[in-house]
N, C-alpha and C positions, 0 to 999 in steps of 0.2 A: 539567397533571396532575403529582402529584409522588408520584412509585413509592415508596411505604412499603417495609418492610423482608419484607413477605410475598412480593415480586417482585422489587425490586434486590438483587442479590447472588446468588439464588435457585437453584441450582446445579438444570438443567433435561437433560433428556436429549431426543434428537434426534426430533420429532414432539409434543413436548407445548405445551401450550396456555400463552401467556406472560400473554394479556391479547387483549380485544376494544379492537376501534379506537373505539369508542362511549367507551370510559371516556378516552381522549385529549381534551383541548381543543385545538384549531388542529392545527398539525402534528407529526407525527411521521415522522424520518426513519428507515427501517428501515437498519441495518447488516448487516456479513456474521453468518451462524446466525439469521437473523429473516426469515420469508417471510410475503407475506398469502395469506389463503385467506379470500374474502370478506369478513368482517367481524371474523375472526381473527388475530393473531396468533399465529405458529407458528415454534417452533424447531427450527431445520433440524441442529443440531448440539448434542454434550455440550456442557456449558459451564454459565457463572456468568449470568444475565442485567444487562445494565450499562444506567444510564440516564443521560445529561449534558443535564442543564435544559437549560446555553446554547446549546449548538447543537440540542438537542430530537434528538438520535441514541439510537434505541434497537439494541443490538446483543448479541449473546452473546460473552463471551470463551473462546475454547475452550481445554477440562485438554486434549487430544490432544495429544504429541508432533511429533508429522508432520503438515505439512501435510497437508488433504485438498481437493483440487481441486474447483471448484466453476464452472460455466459462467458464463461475462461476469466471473468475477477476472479484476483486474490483476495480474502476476505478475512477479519482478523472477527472472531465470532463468542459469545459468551450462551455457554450452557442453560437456559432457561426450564429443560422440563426435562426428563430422561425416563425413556419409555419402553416397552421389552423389546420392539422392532426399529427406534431411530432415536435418536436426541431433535431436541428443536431447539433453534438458537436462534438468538439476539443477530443479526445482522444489519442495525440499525435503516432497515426498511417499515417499512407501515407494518408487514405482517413477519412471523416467525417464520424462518426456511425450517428443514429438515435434514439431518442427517442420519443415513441408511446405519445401523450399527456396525454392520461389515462393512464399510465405505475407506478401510484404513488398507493399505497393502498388507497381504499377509494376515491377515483377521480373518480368523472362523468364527465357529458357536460357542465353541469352548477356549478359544484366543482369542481377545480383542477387547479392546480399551472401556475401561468401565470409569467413565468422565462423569466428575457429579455437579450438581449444579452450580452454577457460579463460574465453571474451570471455561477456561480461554481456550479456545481452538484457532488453530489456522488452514483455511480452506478453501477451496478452486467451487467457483457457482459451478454447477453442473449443467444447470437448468432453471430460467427463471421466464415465467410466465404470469401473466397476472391472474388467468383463470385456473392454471394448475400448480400456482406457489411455486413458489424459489426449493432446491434442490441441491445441496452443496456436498462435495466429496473430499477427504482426507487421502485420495488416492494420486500416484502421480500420472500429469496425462502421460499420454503415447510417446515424446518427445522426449519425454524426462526418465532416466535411471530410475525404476521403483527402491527404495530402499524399505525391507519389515518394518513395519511400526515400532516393532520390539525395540530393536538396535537404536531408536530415536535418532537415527540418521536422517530419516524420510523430510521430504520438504516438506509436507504437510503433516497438522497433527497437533497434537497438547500443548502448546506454550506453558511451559513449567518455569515460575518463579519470574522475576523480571515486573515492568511495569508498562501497563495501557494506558494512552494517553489519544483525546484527537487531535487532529492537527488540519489544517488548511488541504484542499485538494491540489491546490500547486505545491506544495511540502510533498506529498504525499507521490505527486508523478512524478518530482523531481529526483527523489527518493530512491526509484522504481525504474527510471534509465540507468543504462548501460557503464555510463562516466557520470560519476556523481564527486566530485572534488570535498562536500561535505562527509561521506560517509570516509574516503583515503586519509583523510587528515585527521581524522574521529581515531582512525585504526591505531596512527600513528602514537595518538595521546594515550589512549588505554583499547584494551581488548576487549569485544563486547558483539551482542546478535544480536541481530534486527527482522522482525518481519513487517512487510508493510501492507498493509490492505487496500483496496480499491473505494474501499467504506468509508475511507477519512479515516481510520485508525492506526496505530503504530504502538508495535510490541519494541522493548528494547531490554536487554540482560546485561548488565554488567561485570567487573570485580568488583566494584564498591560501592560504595552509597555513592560518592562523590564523583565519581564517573558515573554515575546513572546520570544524577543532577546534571551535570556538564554537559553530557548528549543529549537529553534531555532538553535543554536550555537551547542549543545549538541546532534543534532539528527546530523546535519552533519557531526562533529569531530567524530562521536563513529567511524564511517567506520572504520576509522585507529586505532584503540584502542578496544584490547580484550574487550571479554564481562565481565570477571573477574575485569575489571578497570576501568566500564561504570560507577558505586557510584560513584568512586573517583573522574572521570573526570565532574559529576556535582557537588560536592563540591567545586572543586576547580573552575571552572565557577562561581556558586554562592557567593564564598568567594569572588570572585573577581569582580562580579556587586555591592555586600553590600559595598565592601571599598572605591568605586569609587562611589556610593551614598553617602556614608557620609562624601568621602571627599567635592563632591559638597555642599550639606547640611554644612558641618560647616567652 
């Protein structure tokens, strides 16, 4: 299908109709502000409606300032207060969420992560409510492999070293589909982890300073730059950190 201009762009408020799944051909991947309800299509939030042919991602980009917490986000979070039964964290919402102390797999009373303030977490809403506050867990859901916190295998948990940066909410879904041609050709140029949040945020680890910068660089230009031209534009990024090394170098 290809979303005419009655629908992409289409500045929608939160409960209106975006489109019936009937008028889709093949797939369609719903993004964050996009919920089914039967045969509907429904926007769960204010915002622009966006559509990206190649990866078939429908999603809304939301005008909100503030995050608003939404159950099953990923959420990229900073340690604000640490308390003897939960941490409270920054999840760039109006209010602090909460995290349970034991919320890590494999955490007891006498094991379990002793995060101090400041330290970045990455974490799945649990629960977000306006009258009983947001609610986030370092645990993995039911679908996903638990891995111990210990073995820092687990999907969720400490972002240790690396840098936090925000980034646009179409970055950020782009990011967070299945085929992302940005992050394939990222791998190619150097080795590096990425978590990405539902908050507009985005953790990334590098080897080097200068692949930080470079991915870095490359996740926030893609916004403006089809996903057909995402290879090229780290090429040319890349070409262009290697000649400014070796102009320094010799």
């Amino acid at each position: 299908m290809s979303i005419g201009p009655q629908m992409a762009g289409r500045r929608v408020l939160s409960g209106d109709l975006i489109a019936r799944l009937e008028a889709f051909e093949g797939t369609v991947v719903l993004g964050r502000g996009v919920a089914r309800e039967d045969a509907l299509l429904i926007a769960t939030q204010a915002g622009h409606v966006r559509w990206e042919p190649a990866s078939r991602r429908l999603w809304v980009d939301s005008t909100a300032k503030r995050y608003a917490p939404l159950s099953g986000d990923a959420v990229i979070c900073i340690v604000r207060e640490s308390l003897t039964e939960e941490y409270r964290l920054d999840v760039g919402a109006s209010s602090l969420a909460t995290l349970p102390v034991l919320a890590f797999d494999g955490a007891t009373k006498r094991n379990r992560p002793q995060l101090q303030v400041g330290t970045l977490v990455y974490a799945r809403v649990l629960r977000a409510n306006p009258d009983m506050g947001t609610e986030v867990t370092c645990a993995a859901p039911d679908d996903v492999s638990a891995k111990d916190w210990v073995t820092r295998e687990s999907v969720f948990g400490e972002l240790v070293g690396g840098v936090a940066f925000a980034a646009p909410q179409k970055v950020c879904s782009h990011l967070m589909g299945e085929e992302c041609a940005l992050l394939d050709t990222l791998g190619e140029v150097a080795p590096f982890e990425l978590a990405v949040g539902g908050n507009g945020r985005v953790w990334l680890s590098a080897e080097s300073e200068s692949a930080t910068v470079l991915a870095r660089q490359a996740t926030l230009q893609s916004g403006d730059v089809p996903v057909e031209h995402h290879a090229a534009l780290i090429r040319q990024l890349s070409d262009g950190f290697r000649r400014h090394d070796e102009a320094l170098s010799g």
